[in-house]
C-alpha positions in Angstrom: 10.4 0.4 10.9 10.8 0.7 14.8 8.8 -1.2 16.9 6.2 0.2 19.4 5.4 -2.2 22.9 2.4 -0.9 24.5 2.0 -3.0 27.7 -2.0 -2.1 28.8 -1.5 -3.9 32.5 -4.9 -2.8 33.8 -8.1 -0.4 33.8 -8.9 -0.4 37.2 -12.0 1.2 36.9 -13.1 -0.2 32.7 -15.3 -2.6 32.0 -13.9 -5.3 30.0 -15.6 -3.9 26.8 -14.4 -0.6 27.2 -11.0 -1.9 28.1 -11.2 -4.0 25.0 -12.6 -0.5 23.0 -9.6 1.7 24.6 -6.7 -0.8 23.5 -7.8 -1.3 20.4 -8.3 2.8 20.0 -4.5 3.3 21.4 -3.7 0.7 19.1 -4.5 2.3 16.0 -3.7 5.9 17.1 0.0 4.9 17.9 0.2 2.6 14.7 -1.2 5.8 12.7 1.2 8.1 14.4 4.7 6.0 14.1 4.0 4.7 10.8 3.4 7.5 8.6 -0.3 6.7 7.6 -2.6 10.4 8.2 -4.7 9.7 11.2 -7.8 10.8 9.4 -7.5 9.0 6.6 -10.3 6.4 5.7 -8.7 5.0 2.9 -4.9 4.6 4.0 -5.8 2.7 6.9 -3.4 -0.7 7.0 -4.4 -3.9 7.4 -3.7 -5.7 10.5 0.1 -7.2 9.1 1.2 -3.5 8.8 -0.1 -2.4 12.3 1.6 -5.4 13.5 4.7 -4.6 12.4 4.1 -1.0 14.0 2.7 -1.4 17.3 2.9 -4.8 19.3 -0.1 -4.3 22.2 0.2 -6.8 24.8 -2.5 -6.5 27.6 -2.3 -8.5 30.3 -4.8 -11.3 32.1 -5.9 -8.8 34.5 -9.0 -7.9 33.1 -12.3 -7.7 35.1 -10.1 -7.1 38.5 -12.7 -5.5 40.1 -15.2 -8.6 39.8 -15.2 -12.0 41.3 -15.4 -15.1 38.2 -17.4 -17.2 38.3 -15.6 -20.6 39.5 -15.1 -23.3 42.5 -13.8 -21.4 45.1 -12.6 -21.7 48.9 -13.6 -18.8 50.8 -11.7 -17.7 53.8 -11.8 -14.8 56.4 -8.9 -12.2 56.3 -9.0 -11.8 60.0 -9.7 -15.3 61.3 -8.1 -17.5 58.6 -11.0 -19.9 59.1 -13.1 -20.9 55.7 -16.7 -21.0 54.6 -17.0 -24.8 55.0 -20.3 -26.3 55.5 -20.3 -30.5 56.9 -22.1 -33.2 54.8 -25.3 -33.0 57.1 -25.6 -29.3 56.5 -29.1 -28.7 55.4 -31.8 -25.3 54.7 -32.4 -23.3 57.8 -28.2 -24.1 58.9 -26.4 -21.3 60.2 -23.1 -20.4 57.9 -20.2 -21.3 60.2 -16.3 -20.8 59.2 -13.6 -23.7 60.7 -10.1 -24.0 60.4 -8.2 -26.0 57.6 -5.5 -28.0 57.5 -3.4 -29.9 54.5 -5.9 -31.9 53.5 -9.4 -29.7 52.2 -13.0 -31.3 52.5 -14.9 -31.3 48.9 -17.8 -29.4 50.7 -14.8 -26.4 51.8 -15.2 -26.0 47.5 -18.1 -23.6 47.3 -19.2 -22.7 43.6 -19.4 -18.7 42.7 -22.0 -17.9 39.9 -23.4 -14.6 38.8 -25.9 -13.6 36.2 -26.6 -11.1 34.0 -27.1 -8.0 36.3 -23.8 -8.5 38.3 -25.1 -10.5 41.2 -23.5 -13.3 42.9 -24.6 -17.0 44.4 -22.4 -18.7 46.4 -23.7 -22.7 46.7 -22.4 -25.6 48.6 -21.6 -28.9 46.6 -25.0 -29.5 48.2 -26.9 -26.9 46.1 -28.0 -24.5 49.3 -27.1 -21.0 48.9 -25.9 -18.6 51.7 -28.1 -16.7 52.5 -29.2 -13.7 55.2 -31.3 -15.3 57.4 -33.4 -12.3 58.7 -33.4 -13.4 61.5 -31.1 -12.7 64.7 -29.0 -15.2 67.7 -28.9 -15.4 71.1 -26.6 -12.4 71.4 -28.9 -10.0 69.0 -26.4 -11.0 65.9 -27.9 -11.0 62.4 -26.5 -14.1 61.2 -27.1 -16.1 57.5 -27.6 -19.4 56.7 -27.9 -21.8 53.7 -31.0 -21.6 51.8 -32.1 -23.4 48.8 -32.5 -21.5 45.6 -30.3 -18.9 44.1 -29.8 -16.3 47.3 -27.8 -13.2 45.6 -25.1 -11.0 46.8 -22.7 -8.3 45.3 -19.4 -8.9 46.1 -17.3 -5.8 46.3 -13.5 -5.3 46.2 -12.0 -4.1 49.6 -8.5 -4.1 48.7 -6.2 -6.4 46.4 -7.2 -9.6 46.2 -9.5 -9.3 49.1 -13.5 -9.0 48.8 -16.7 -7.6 50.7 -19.6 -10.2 50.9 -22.7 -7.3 50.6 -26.4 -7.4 50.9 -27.8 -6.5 47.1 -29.5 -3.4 48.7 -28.6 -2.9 51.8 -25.7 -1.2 53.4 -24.6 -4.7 55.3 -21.6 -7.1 54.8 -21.0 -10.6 56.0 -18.7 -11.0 58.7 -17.0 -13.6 60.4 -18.2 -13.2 64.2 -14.7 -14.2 65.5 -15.6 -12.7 69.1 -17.7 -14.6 70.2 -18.3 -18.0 67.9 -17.4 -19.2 64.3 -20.3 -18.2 63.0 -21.3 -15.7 60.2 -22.9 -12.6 61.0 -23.8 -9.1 59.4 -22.1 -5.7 60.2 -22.4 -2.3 58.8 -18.7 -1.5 58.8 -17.7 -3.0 55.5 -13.9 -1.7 56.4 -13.1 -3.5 59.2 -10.7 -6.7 58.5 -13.6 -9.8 59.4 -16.1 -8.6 56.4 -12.7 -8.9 53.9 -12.5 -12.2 52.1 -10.1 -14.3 50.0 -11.6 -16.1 46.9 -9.1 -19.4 46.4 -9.6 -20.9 43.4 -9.9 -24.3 44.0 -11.4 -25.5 40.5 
């Protein structure tokens, strides 16, 4: 019987359950159709040895590709190269400021990345203070965040591969790293421009 290789590499648009639902429908179908066994039969189906020997599906570790998991993370600027790195007397009220990082990485650059159940995302300092938007603005009218305790969310939208938007829940606004004039981190409304693009390094 010849062998069918199905390579499912990614659904860039699926949810992992309906990317789990679609292989496993293209699974059967092609196992029906190259192995002789009626399509809409109830009773002739074969048992998971025969579609096996039929169809080999191999989908690769790519799932969820358009979503951030949950992990320890170090979070740097795709403009700047500068990191998300609050210092060990960082406390509430602190504005979020990016710095530059050489070989060796502090333990507080390791920033853990959460979300629950409706898609939303905390990002917490080894110190258990979220960032967070501030509200309020600095000295040169720039909207700026800071770390908060409690469970501050965000969404966090992909902006191209392997790069992410930091966004407001419900508000058209994306973090920024204000590279112009100090390293500190601001909100814009231009979610395409290069400082509000972000790299999430696994550092767990």
């Amino acid at each position: 019987m010849e062998r069918w290789k199905l390579e499912i590499s990614s659904f860039m648009q699926c949810s992992k359950v309906l990317e789990l639902s679609l292989a496993w429908n293209i699974y059967f179908h092609h196992s029906y159709r190259h192995s002789g066994y009626p399509e809409s039969s109830d009773t002739a189906r074969p048992d998971i040895g025969q579609l096996h020997k039929t169809c080999v599906v191999r989908i690769s570790p790519t799932f969820n590709i358009m979503s951030v998991t949950p992990g320890i993370y170090l979070i740097r600027n795709r403009k700047t190269g500068y990191y998300i790195v609050p210092n060990n007397e960082t406390s509430s009220g602190d504005a979020v400021t990016t710095i530059k990082i050489g070989d060796q990485v502090p333990k507080e650059a390791k920033l853990t990345v959460s979300v629950d159940q409706t898609g939303a995302y905390t990002i917490k300092s080894d110190s258990n203070l979220s960032v967070a938007d501030s509200g309020k603005t600095d000295s040169n009218g720039k909207r700026y965040l800071e770390w908060q305790e409690g469970d501050y969310k965000w969404s966090l939208k992909a902006a191209s591969t392997g790069l992410w938007n930091i966004k407001l829940v419900n508000d058209p606004k994306f973090a920024a790293d204000n590279f112009t004039i100090a390293r500190n981190v601001i909100l814009v409304e231009n979610g395409g421009a290069s400082e509000t693009r972000w790299e999430f390094v696994n550092s767990g």
